[in-house]
C-alpha positions in Angstrom: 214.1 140.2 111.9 217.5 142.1 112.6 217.7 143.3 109.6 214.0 144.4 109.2 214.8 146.2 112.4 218.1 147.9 111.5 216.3 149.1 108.3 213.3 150.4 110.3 216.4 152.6 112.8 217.6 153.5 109.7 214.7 155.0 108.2 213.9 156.7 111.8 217.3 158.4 111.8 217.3 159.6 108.5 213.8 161.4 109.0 214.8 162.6 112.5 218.2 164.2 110.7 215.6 165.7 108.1 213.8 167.5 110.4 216.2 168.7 112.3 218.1 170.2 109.4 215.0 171.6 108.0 213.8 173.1 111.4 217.2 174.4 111.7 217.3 176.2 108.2 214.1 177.8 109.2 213.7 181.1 110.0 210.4 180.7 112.3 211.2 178.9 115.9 210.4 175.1 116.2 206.9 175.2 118.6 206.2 178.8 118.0 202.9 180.1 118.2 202.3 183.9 116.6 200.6 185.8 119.5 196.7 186.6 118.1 197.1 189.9 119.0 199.2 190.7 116.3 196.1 190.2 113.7 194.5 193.4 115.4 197.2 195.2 116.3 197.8 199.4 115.2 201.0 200.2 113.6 202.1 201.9 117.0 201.3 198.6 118.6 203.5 196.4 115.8 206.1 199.2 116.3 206.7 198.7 120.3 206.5 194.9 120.0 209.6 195.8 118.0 211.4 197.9 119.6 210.7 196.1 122.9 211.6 192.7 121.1 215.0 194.3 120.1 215.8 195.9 123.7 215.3 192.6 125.3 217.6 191.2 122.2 220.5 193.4 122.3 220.6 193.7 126.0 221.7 189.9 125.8 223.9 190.3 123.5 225.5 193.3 124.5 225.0 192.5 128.5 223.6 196.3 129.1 219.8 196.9 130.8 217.1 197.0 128.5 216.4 200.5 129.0 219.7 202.0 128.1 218.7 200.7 124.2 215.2 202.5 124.8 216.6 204.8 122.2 218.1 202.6 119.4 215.6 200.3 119.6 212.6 202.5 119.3 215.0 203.8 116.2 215.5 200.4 114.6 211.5 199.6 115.3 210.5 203.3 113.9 212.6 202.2 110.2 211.8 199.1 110.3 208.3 199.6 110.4 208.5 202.9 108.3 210.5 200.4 105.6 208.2 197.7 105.5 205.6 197.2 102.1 201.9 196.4 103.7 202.6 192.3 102.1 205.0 192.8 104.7 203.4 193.5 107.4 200.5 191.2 107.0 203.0 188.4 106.9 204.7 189.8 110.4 201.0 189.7 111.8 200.6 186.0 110.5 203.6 184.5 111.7 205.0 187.0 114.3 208.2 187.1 112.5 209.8 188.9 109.5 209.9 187.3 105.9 212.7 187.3 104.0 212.6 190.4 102.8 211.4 192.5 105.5 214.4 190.7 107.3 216.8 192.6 104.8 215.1 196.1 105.7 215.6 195.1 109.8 219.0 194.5 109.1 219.8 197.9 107.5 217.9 199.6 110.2 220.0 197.9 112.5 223.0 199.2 111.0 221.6 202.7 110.6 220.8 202.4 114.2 224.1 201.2 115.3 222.5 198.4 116.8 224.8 194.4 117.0 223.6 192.5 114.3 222.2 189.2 115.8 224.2 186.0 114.7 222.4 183.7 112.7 
């Protein structure tokens, strides 16, 4: 009976570790819902969720006000968005997030934009 028991808290540890390395690894938050509005939203819309989305980011990280990166952001969103192949962007308005590639174009836009790069 002990044993059976131990091998059952095994088992339940070893999946619990699994999931939490795989939702780790992912790219797309645990519990995360993509708002529906992205399905219908116009390029200018997608483009200000991104540049409002990166003000609100790199004011964290760099402790300023949100509206001092008014600029940078909206020049990080405008390449981003510029940069971005329509597969692309239909896979931002699925998930609400950028793929793996379109993550490699926000990057260098961020650079361009001498924007902080976000840890990972």
């Amino acid at each position: 009976m002990i044993s059976t028991f131990r091998a059952l808290l095994t088992v339940a540890a070893l999946t619990f570790s699994a999931t939490a390395a795989l939702a780790a690894a992912s790219n797309t938050p645990t519990l995360y819902t993509p708002d529906p509005a992205l399905k219908t939203a116009t390029m200018a819309d997608l483009r200000a969720r991104v540049s409002q989305a990166c003000s609100i980011t790199q004011a964290k990280m760099q402790n300023v006000a949100e509206s001092s990166l008014s600029g940078k952001c909206g020049c990080y969103a405008g390449r981003t968005m510029r940069s971005l192949s329509a597969d692309e962007v239909q896979a931002y308005r699925d998930t609400g997030v950028f793929n793996d590639s379109a993550r490699e174009k926000a990057l260098a836009a961020i650079d361009a934009c001498k924007l902080q790069r976000p840890q990972l």
